[in-house]
C-alpha positions as a Markdown table, in Angstrom:
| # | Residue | x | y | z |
|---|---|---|---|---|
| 1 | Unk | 130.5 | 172.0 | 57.3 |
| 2 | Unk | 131.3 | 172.2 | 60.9 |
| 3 | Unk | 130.7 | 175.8 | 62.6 |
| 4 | Unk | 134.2 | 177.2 | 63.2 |
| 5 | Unk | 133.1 | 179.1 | 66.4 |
| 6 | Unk | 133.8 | 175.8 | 68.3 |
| 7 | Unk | 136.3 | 173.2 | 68.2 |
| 8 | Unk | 135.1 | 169.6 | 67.1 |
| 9 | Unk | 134.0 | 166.6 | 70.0 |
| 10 | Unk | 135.7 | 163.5 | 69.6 |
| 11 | Unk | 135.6 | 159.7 | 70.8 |
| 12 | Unk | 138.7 | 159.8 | 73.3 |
| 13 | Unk | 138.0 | 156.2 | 74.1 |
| 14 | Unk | 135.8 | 153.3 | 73.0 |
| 15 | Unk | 133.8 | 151.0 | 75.8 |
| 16 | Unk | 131.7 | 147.9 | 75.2 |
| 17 | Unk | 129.7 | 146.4 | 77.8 |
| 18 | Unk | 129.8 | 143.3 | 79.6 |
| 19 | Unk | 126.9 | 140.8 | 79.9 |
| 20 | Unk | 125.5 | 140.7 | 83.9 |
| 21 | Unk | 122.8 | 140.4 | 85.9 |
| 22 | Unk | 120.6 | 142.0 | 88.4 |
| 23 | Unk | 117.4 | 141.8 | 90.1 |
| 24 | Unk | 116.4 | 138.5 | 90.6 |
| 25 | Unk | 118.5 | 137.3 | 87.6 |
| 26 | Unk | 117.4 | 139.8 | 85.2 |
| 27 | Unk | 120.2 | 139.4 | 82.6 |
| 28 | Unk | 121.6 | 142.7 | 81.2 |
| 29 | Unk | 124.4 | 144.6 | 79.4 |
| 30 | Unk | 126.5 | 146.4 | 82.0 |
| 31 | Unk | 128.4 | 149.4 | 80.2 |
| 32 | Unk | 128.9 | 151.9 | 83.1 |
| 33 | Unk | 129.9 | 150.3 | 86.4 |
| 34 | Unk | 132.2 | 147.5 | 85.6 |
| 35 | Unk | 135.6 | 147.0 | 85.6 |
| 36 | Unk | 136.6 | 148.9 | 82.2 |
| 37 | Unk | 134.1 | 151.8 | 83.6 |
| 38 | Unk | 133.7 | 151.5 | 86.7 |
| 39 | Unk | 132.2 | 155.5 | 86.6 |
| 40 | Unk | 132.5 | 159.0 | 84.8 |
| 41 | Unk | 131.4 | 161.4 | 86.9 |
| 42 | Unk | 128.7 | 162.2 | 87.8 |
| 43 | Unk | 127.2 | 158.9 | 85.6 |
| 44 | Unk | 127.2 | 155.7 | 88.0 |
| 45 | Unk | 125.8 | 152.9 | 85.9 |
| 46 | Unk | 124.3 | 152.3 | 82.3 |
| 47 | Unk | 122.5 | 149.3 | 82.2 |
| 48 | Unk | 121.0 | 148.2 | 78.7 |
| 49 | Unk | 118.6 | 145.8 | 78.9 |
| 50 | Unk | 116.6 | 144.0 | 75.7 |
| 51 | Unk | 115.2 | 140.2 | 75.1 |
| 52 | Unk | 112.7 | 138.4 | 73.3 |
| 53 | Unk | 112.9 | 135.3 | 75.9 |
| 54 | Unk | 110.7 | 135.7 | 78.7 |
| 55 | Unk | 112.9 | 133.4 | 81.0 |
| 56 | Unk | 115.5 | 136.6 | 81.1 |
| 57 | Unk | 113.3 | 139.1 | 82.4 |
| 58 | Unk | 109.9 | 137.5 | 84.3 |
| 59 | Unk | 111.7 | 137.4 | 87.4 |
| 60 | Unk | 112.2 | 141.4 | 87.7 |
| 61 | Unk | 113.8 | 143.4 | 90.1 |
| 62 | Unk | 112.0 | 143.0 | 93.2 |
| 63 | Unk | 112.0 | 145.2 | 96.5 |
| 64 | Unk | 115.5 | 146.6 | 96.9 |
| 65 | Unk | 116.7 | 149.8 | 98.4 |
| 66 | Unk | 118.5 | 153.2 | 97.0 |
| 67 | Unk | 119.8 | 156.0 | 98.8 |
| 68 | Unk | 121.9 | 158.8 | 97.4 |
| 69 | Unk | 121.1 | 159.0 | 93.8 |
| 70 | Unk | 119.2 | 158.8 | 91.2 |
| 71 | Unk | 117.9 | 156.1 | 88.9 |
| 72 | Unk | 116.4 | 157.0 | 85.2 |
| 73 | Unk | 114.7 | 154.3 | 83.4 |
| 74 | Unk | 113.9 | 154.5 | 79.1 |
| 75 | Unk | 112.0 | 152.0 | 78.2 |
| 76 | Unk | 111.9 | 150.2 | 74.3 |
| 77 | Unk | 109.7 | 148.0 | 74.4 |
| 78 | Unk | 107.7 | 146.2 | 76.9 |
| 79 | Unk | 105.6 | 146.8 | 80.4 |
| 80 | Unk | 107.1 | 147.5 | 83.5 |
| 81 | Unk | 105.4 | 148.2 | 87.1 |
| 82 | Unk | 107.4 | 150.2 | 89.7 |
| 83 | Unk | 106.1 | 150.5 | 93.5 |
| 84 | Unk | 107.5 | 151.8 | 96.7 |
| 85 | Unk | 107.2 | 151.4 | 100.8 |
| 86 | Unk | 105.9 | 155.5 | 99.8 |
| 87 | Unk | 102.6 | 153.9 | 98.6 |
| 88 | Unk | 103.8 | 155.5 | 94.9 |
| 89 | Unk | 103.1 | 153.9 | 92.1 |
| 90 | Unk | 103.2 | 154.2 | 88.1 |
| 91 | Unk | 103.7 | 151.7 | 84.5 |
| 92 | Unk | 106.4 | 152.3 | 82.3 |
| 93 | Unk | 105.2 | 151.5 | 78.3 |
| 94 | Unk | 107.4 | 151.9 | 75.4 |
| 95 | Unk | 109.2 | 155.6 | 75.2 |
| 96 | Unk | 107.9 | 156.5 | 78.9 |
| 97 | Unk | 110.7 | 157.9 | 81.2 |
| 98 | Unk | 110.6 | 157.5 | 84.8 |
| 99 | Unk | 113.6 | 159.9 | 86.5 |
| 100 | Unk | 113.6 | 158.8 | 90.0 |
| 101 | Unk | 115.3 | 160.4 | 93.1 |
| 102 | Unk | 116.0 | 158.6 | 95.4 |
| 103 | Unk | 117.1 | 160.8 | 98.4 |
| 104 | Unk | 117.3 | 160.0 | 101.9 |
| 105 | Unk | 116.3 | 156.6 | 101.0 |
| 106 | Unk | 113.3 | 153.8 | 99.7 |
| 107 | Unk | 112.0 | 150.4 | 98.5 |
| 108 | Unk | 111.0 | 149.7 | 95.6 |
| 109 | Unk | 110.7 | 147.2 | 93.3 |
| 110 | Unk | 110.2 | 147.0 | 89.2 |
| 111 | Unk | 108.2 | 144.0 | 87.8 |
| 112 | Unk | 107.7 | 143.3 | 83.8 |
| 113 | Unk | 103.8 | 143.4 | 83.3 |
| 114 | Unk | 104.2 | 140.9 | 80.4 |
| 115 | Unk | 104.8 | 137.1 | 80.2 |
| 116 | Unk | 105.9 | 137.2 | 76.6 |
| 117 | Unk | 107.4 | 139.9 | 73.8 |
| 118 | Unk | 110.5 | 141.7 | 74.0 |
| 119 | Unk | 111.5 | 143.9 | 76.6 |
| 120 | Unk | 114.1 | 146.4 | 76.0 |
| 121 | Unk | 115.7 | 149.8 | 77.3 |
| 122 | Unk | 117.8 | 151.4 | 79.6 |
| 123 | Unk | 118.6 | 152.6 | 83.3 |
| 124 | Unk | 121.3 | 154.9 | 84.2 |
| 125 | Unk | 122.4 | 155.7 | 87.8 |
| 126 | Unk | 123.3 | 160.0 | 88.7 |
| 127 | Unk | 124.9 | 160.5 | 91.5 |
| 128 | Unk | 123.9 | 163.5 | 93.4 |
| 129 | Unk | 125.8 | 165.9 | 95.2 |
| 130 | Unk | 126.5 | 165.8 | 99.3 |
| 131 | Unk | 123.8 | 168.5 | 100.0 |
| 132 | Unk | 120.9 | 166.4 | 98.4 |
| 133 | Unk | 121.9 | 162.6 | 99.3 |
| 134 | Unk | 118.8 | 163.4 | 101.9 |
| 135 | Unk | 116.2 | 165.0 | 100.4 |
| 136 | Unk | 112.8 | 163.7 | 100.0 |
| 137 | Unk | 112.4 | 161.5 | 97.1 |
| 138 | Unk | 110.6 | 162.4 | 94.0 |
| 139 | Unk | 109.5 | 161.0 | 90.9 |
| 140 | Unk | 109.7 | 162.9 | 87.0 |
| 141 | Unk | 107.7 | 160.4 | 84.8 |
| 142 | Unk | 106.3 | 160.9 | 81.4 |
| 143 | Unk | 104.8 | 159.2 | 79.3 |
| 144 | Unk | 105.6 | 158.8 | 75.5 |
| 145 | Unk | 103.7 | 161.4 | 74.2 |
| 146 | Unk | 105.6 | 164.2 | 77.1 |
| 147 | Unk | 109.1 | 163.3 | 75.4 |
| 148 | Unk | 109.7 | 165.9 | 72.5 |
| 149 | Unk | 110.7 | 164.4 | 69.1 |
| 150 | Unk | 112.5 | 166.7 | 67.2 |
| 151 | Unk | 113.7 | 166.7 | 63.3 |
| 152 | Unk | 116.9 | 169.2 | 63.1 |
| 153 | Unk | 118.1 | 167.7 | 60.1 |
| 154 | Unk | 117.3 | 165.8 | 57.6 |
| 155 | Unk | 117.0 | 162.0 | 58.3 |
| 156 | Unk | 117.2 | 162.7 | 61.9 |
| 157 | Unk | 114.9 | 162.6 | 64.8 |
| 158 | Unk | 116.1 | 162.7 | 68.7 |
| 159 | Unk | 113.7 | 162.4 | 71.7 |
| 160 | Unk | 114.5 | 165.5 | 73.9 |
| 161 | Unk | 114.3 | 163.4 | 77.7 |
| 162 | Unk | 116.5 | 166.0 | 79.4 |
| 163 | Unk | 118.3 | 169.3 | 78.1 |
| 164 | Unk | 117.5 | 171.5 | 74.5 |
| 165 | Unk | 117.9 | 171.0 | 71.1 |
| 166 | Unk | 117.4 | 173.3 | 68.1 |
| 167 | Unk | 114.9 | 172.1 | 65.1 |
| 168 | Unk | 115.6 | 172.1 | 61.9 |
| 169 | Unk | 113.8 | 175.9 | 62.2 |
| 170 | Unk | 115.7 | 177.2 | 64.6 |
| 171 | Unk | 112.9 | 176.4 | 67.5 |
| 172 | Unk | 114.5 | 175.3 | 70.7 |
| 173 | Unk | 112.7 | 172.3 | 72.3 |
| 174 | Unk | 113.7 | 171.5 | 76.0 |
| 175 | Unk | 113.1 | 168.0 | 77.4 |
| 176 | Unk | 110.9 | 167.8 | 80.5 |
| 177 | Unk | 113.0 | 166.5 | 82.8 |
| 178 | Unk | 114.6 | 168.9 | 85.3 |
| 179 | Unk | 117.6 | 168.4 | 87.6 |
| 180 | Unk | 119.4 | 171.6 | 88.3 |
| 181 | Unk | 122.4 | 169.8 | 90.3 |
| 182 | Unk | 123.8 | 168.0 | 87.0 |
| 183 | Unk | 121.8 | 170.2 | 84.2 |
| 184 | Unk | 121.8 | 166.8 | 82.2 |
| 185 | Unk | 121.3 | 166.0 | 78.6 |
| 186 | Unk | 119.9 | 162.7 | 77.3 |
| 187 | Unk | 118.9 | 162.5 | 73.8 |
| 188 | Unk | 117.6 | 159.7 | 72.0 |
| 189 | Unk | 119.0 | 159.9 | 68.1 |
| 190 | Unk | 117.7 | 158.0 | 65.3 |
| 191 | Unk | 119.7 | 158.8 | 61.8 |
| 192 | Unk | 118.9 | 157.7 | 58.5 |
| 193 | Unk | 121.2 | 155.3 | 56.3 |
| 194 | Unk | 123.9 | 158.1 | 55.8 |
| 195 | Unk | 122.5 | 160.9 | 57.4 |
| 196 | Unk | 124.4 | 163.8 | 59.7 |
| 197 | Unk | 123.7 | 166.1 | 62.3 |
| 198 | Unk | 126.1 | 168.5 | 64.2 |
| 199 | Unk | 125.0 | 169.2 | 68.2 |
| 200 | Unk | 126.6 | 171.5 | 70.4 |
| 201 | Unk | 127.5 | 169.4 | 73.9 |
| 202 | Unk | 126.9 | 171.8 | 76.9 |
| 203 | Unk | 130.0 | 172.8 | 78.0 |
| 204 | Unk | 132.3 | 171.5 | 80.5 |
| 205 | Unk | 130.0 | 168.1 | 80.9 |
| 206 | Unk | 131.0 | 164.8 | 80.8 |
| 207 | Unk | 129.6 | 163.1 | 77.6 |
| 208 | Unk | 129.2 | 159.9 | 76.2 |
| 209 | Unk | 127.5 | 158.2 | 73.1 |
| 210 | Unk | 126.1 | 154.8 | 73.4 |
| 211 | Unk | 125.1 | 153.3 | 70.3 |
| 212 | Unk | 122.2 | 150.5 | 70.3 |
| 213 | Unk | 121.2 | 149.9 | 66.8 |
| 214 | Unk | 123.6 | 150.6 | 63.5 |
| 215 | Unk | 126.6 | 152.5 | 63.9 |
| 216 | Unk | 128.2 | 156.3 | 62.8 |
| 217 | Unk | 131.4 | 158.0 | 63.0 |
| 218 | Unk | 131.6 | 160.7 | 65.4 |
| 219 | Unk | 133.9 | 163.8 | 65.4 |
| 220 | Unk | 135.3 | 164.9 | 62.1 |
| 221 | Unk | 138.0 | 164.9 | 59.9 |
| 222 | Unk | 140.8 | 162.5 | 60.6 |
| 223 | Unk | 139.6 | 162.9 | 64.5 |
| 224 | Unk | 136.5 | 161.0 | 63.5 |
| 225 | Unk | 135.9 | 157.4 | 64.7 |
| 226 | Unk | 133.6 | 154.7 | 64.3 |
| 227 | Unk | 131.1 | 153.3 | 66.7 |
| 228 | Unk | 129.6 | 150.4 | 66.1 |
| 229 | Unk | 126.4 | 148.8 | 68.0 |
| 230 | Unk | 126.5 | 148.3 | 71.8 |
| 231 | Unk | 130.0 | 150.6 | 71.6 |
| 232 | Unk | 129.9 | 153.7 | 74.1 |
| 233 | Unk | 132.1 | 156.3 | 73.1 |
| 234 | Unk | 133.6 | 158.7 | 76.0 |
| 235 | Unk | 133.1 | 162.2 | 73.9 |
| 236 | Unk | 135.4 | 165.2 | 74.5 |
| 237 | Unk | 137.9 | 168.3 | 73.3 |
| 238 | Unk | 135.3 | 170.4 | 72.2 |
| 239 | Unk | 132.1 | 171.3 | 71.8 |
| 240 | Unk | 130.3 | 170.6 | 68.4 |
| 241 | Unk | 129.7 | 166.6 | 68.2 |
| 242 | Unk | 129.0 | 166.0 | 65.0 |
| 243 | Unk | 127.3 | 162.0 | 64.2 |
| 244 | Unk | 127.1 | 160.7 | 60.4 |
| 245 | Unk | 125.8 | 157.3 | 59.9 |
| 246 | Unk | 126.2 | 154.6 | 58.2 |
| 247 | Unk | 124.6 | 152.0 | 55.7 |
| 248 | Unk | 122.7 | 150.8 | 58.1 |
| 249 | Unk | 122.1 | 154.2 | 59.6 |
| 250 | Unk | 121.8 | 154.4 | 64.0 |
| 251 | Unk | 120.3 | 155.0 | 67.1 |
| 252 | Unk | 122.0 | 155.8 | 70.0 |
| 253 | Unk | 122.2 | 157.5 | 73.6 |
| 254 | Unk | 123.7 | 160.7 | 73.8 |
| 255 | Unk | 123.9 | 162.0 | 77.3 |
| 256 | Unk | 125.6 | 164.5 | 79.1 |
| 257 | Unk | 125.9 | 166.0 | 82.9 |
| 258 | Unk | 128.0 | 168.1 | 85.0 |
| 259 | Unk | 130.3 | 166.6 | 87.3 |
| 260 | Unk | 130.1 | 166.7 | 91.0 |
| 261 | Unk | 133.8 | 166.5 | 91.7 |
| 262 | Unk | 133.0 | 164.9 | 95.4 |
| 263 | Unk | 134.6 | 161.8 | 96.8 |
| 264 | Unk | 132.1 | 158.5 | 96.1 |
| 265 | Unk | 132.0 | 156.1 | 98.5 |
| 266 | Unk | 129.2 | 153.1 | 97.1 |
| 267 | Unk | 127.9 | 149.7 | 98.4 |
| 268 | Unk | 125.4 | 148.1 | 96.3 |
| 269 | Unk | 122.2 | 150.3 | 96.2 |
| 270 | Unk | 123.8 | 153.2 | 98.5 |
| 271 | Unk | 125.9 | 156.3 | 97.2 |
| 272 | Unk | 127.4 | 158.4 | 99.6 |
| 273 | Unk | 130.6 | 160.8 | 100.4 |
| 274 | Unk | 132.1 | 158.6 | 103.3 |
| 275 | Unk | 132.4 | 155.3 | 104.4 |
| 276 | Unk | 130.3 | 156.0 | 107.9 |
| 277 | Unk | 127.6 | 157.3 | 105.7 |
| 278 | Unk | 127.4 | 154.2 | 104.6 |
| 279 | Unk | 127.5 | 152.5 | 107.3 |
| 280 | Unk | 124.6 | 155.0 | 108.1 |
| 281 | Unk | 122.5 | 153.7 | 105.3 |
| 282 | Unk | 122.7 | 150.3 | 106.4 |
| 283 | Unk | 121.6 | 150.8 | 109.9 |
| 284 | Unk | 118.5 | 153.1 | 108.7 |
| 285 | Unk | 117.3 | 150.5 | 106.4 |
| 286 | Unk | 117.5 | 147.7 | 108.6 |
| 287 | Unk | 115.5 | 149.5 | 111.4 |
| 288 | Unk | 113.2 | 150.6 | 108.8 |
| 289 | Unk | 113.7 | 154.5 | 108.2 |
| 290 | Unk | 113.9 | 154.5 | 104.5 |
């Protein structure tokens, strides 16, 4: 039963991406960023990304700049090499989590270290707020065995990347990531064929579900609605989410953060407050002071 204490989240609207591409061509599932979503504050872009033909991928994303925000890539499946003009350097493998901040400014690029297989996962953008656009960037990355799994119920497992969750007894198991300015939650859920699990959403966040594999119905009671595979599902009106799924049971995103409130002003790989800050961004890049 749901816990009375709080009222019951529910799907206020259904989204489902559109095929695009980036990089050199990579080709991808844009579901934050486009027209139907262009944002939801303070989430810029979800990517999803996942293909067995190597022609779709090889060509990677190479050098590019950010400034402004930051970038969080989950990986599937697959092999991919990130480098910057910093002279950092790391591999994501399957379940590694590289949360990058991009600050002031840099280049980097992100190449697949594979010819052949699938490659699959996900990168969302953050935005940050005006008084750390500049800071020095930073990397959080961890590698599959630093991302909590976590059983609360039964038929259930999440990966903990960012925020709590409460085990099945009672233990509360924090995600490593850290980012004080949003305080975000991204959980990776896995239910059993007709399993269900009830998760308080930290309040006043924007929330969204993203399912990838299967599909549930979220919310309860005559509130409750389906989402199906590659389906996000904007989440609000209270607190408790609760996911059952269904015959073929699901996996999905659930992710959370607090909003900024602050105007955005965006140009391809720069995020600012104002149009000359952009302008800004430009003229630093091109005379190299990223």
């Amino acid at each position: 039963m749901t816990n009375a204490q709080f009222d019951s989240t529910r799907v206020l609207r259904k989204v489902r991406g559109r095929a695009a591409s980036d990089g050199a061509g990579v080709k991808l599932t844009r579901v934050i960023g486009g027209p139907d979503l262009p944002d939801m504050d303070p989430f810029l872009l979800l990517d999803e990304f996942g293909t067995d033909r190597a022609e779709d991928y090889l060509a990677g994303f190479p050098d590019h700049p950010h400034r402004g925000f930051e970038t969080v890539t989950y990986m599937l499946d697959g092999r991919m090499r990130h480098r910057d003009n910093h002279g950092n350097e790391g591999l994501l493998v399957p379940g590694s989590v590289q949360w990058m901040t991009a600050g002031r400014g840099l280049v980097h690029s992100e190449m697949p270290e594979q010819e052949e297989g699938r490659m699959r996962g996900f990168q969302l953008w953050v935005n940050l707020p005006a008084r750390d656009k500049m800071v020095e960037p930073r990397y959080q990355e961890f590698a599959p065995d630093r991302i909590p799994l976590v059983r609360p119920a039964d038929g259930v497992e999440v990966r903990v990347i960012a925020g709590e969750v409460t085990s099945a007894d009672g233990t509360r198991v924090r995600g490593p990531i850290d980012q004080p300015a949003t305080s975000p939650l991204y959980l990776d859920v896995s239910l059993a064929p007709g399993a269900a699990w009830e998760h308080r959403l930290p309040e006043g966040q924007s929330a969204f579900a993203y399912m990838f594999e299967g599909g549930a119905c979220l919310g309860c009671g005559d509130e409750a609605r389906q989402l199906a595979s590659h389906e996000l599902g904007i989440l609000g009106g209270g607190d408790l989410l609760r996911v059952e799924a269904g015959e073929a049971g699901a996996r999905l995103l659930l992710v959370s953060g607090r909003p900024l409130r602050e105007a955005v002003v965006r140009h391809g790989p720069f995020v600012m407050n104002t149009k000359q800050e952009i302008m800004q961004a430009f003229v630093d890049f091109q005379e190299g002071r990223f």
